[in-house]
VOZARO-558979 format. One record per residue (C-alpha): x, y, z. Coordinates in Angstrom, 1 decimal. Example, Ala and Ser with C-alpha at 12.3 -4.5 7.8 and 13.67 -1.06 7.14 Angstrom:
<nodes>
node east->12.3	north->-4.5	up->7.8
node east->13.7	north->-1.1	up->7.1
</nodes>
This chain:
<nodes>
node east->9.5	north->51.3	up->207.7
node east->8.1	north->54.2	up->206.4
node east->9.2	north->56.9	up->209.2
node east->12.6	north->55.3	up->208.9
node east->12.7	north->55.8	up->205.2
node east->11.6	north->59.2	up->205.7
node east->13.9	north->60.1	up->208.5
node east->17.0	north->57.8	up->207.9
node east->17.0	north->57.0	up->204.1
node east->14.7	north->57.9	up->201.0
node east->11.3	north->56.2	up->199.9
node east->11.6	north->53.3	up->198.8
node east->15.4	north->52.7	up->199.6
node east->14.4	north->48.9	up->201.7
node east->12.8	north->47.9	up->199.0
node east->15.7	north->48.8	up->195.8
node east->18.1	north->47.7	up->198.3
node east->16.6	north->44.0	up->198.6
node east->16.1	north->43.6	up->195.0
node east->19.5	north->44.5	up->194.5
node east->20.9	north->42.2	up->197.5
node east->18.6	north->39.4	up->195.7
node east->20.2	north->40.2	up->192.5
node east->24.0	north->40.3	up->193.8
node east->24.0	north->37.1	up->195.4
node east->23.2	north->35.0	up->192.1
node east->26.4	north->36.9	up->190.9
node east->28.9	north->37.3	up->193.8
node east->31.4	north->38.8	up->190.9
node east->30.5	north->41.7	up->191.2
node east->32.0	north->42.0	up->195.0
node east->35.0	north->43.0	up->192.7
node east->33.6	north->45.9	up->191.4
node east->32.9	north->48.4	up->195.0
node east->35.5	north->47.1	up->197.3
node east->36.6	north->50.2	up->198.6
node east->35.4	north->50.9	up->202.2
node east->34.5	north->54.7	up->202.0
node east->32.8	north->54.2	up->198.8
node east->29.1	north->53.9	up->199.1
node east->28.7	north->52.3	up->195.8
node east->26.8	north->49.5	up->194.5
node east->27.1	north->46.2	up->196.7
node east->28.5	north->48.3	up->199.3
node east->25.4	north->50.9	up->199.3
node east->22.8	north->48.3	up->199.1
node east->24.4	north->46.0	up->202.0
node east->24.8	north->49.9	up->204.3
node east->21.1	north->50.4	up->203.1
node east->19.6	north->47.6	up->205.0
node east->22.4	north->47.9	up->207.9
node east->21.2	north->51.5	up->208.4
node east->17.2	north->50.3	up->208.7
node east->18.1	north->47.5	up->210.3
node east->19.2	north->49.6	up->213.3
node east->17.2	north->52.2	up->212.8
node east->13.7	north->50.6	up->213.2
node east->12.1	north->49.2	up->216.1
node east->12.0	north->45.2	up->217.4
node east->9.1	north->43.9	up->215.5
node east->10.3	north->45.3	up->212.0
node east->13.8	north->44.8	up->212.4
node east->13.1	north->41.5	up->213.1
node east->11.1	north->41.1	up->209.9
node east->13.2	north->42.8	up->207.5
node east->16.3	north->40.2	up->209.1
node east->14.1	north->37.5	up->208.3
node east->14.4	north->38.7	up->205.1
node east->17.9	north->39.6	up->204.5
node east->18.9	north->36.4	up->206.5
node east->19.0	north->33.8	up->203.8
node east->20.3	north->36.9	up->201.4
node east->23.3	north->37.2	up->203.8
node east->23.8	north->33.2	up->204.0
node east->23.9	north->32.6	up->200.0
node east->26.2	north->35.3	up->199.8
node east->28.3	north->33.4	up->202.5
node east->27.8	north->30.2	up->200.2
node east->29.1	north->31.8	up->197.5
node east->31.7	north->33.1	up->198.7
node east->35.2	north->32.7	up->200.9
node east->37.0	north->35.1	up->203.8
node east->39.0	north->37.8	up->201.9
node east->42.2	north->37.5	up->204.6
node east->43.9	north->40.6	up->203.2
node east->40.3	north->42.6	up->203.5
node east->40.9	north->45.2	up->206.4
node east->39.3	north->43.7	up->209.6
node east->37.2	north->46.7	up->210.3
node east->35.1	north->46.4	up->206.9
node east->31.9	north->45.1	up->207.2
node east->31.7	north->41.3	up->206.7
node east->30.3	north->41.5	up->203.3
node east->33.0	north->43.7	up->202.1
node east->35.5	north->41.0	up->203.4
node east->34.0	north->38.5	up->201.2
node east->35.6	north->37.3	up->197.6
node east->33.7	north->34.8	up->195.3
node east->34.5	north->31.2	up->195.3
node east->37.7	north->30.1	up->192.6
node east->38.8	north->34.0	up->192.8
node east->42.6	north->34.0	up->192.1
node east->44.5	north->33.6	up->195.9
node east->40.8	north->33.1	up->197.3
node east->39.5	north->30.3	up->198.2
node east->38.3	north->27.0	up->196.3
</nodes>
């Protein structure tokens, strides 16, 4: 983890990035804030942060950190529906809106 925060992103980015993602998906609201694909911002930055390391480090550790983003990624999917009018080439947290939001969803 450490030579791929070095070389790919910053100390300590892994580590901000799953607080964050722990954070976000006890309040899927704020999807609505950084829902613009070339905008590294907020939800979108943190989500790209542990993209970027998980394809950046080698088997054993990205299969650790996915152990711990996995049941991140599927209480975000709880929480949320399919944004069908979110471009199809975003990401598939990008293309996500909470539950009850207007023309979303239940």
């Amino acid at each position: 983890m450490h030579r791929v925060e070095a070389t790919v992103l910053h100390p300590g980015d892994v580590a901000a990035a799953l607080r964050g993602l722990r954070r976000h998906v006890h309040n899927p609201w704020r999807l609505e804030v950084h829902r613009v694909d070339d905008c590294l911002c907020g939800e979108n930055l943190i989500r790209w942060t542990l993209e970027s390391a998980l394809q950046a480090l080698p088997s054993p550790s990205r299969a650790a950190l996915r152990s711990l983003i996995r049941p991140l990624d599927a209480e975000l999917r709880r929480r949320t529906v399919l944004d069908y009018s979110a471009p199809p080439e975003w990401p598939w947290w990008q293309r996500r809106r909470p539950r009850g939001a207007r023309g979303h969803g239940a």
